[in-house]
N, C-alpha and C positions, 0 to 999 in steps of 0.2 A: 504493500500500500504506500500512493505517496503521501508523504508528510503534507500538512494544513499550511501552505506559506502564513507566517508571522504578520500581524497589522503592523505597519511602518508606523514609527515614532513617531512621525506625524500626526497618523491619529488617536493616536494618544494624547499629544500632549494639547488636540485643539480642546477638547472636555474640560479638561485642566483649568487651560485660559478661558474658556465660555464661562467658566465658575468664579473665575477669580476677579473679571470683568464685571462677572454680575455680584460679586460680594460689593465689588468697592462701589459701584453706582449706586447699592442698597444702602450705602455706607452715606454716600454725598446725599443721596435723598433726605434719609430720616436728619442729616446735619441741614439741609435746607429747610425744612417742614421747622426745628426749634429756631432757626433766624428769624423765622416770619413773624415769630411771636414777637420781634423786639417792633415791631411793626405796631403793634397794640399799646404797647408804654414803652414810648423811648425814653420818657423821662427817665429811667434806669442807668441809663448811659451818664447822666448828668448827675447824676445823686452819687452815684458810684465811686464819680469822679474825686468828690470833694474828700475821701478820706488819703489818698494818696497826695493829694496837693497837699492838705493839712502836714502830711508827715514830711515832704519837702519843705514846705516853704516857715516851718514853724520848726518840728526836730532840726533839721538838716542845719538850715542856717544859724539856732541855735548853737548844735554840736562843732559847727564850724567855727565860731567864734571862742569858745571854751578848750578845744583841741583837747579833749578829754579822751575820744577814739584814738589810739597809735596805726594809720593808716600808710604811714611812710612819706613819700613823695606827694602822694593822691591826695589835693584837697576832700574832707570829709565828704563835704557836699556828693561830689564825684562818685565817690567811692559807694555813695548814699542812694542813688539816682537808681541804679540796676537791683538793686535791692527792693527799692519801693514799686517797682514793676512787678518784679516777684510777689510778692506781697500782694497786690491787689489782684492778682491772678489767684493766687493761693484765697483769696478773702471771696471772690465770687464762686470759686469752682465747690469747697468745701459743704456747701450748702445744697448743693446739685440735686443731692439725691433727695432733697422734701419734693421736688416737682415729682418726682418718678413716684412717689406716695401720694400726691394729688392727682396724678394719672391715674393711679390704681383704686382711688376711692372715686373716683368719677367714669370708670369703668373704662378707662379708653386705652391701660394696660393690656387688658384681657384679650384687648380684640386686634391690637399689633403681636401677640403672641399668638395666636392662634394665627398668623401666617406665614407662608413658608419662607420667609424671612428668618436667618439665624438669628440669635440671639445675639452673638456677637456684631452685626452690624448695625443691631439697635441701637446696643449699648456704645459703640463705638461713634456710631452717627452722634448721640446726645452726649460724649465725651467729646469729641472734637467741636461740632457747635456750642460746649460749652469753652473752648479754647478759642475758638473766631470771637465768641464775644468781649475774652479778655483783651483783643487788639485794637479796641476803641479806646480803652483806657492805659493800655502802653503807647499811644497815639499822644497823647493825652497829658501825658508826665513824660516825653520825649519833647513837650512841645514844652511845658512847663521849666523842665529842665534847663531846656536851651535859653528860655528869657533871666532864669538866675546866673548865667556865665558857667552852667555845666561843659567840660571840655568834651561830648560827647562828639564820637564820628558820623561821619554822613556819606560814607561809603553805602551805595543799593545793596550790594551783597551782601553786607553784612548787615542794612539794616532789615533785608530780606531773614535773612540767619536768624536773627530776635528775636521778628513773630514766630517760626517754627520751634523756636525753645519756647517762647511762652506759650505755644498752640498745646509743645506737646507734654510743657509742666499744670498745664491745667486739665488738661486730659487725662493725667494720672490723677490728679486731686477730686476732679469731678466724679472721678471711679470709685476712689475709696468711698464716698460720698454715699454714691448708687451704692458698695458694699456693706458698707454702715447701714443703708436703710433694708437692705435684705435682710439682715441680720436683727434686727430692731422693731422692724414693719411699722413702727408710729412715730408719728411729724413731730411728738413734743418730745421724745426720745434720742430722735435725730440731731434737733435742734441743741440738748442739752451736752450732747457729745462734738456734736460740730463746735460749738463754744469753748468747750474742755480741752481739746486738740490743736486749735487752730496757734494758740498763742506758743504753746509748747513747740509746735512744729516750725514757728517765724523765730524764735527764742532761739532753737537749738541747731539753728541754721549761721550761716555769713552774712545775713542780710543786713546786718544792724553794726557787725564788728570781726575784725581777721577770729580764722579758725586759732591760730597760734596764740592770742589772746585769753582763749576760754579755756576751767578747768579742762584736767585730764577725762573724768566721765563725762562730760559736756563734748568733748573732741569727739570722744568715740561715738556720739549718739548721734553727733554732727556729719560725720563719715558715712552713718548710715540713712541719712536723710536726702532725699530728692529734694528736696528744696535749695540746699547748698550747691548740687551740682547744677541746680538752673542759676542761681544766682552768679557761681564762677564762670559759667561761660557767657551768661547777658555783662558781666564786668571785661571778659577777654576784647570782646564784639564791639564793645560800644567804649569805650574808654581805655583797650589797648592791655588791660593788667591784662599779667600769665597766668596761664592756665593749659589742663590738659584737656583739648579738645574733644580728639578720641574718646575719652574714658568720660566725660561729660554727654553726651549724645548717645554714649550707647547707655548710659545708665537712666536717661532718658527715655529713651525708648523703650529698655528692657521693664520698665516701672509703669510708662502705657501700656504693654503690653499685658504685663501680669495682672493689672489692676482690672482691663477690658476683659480679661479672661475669670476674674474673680467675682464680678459684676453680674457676670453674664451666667453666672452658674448660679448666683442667688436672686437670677432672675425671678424663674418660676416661683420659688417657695414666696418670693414678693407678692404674685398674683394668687395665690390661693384665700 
């Protein structure tokens, strides 16, 4: 008998791509579908705005006159700037997960589960929609920055680079968020933990002051927080400090990634 000839790699791998095509457009969708909402209250945008101005234009310039932070070369201010970006990414995304419990008691979870739509491009779509939103208010304190004599660059690329780190530090943040609310299932519960976490997490980061400054268990807690490695690379990007690029981007990623995945598996028990 002869042998079956083998399907050519070809048709293998076009399945492959027809699926991967159709994850990520299910991905951009459901992130289109939560933009629209800013659509209904933009005032959001503007409310938002004022707690990162406060911490520039009130911290910053204070700290800068007292030289109380050891920042080196780097006026505070400076050094302040990429941090308070951080921060207000960190401060919208953390919350994320009460919408996904307002979906669920308004019944409109149920019914984007129930198609053949994965889980994770739900979850992914409303983790990245919640990172596009954070790029109106790093718009925002880029622009503010720049009227206090922040030395910031204006290189495209790199101001391109920024948003993708803040896209995809708030995209881990926004996950924990959705993960917290899997785990918790009610908005007053949420809310009490998002509060609890949030400062700890801005605290035990670079955002406020050098890692080589902070005790010894403070370092190590600092090493393991995504927060500090979006903060060193928005400082490499925009103000020129060193840093490890590599190892900033993939710890980035690696923390979307894990968080989208952890999100997405406490979806369902969300919707019961």
């Amino acid at each position: 008998m002869s042998a079956v000839p083998a399907a050519p790699p070809r048709a293998w791998a076009e399945p492959r791509y027809r699926s991967v095509t159709r994850l990520f457009s299910r991905i951009v969708t459901f992130c289109l579908v939560e933009l629209q909402k800013l659509r209904h209250d933009r005032s959001e945008l503007i409310t938002r705005a004022i707690q990162p101005i406060l911490w520039l234009v009130i911290f910053g310039e204070t700290f800068t006159r007292i030289r109380a932070i050891p920042t080196g070369n780097v006026p505070y201010l400076d050094y302040l700037a990429p941090g308070v970006i951080a921060q207000s990414a960190l401060f919208i995304s953390i919350f994320y997960g009460i919408q996904i419990i307002w979906e669920r008691d308004a019944g409109i979870l149920t019914k984007l589960l129930v198609t053949p739509t994965p889980r994770s491009a739900l979850v992914a779509g409303k983790a990245f929609a919640a990172g596009v939103r954070t790029i109106a208010q790093t718009i925002v304190v880029l622009v503010v920055a720049a009227l206090l004599g922040v030395g910031l660059t204006w290189n495209p690329l790199k101001l391109l680079a920024v948003l993708v780190v803040v896209v995809l530090g708030s995209a881990f943040f926004s996950c924990l968020s959705m993960t917290i609310a899997g785990l918790v299932l009610r908005r007053e519960r949420l809310m009490g933990i998002g509060q609890a976490i949030t400062m700890p997490l801005f605290f035990a980061s670079n955002a406020l002051y050098p890692v080589n400054v902070m005790p010894v268990w403070l370092r190590a807690i600092s090493h393991c927080n995504p927060l500090t490695y979006e903060v060193a690379a928005l400082r490499g990007l925009l103000i020129g400090q060193a840093t490890t690029y590599w190892l900033d981007f993939v710890v980035l990623v690696a923390a979307a990634v894990a968080g989208i995945c952890a999100a997405a598996a406490l979806l369902g028990r969300l919707a019961r």
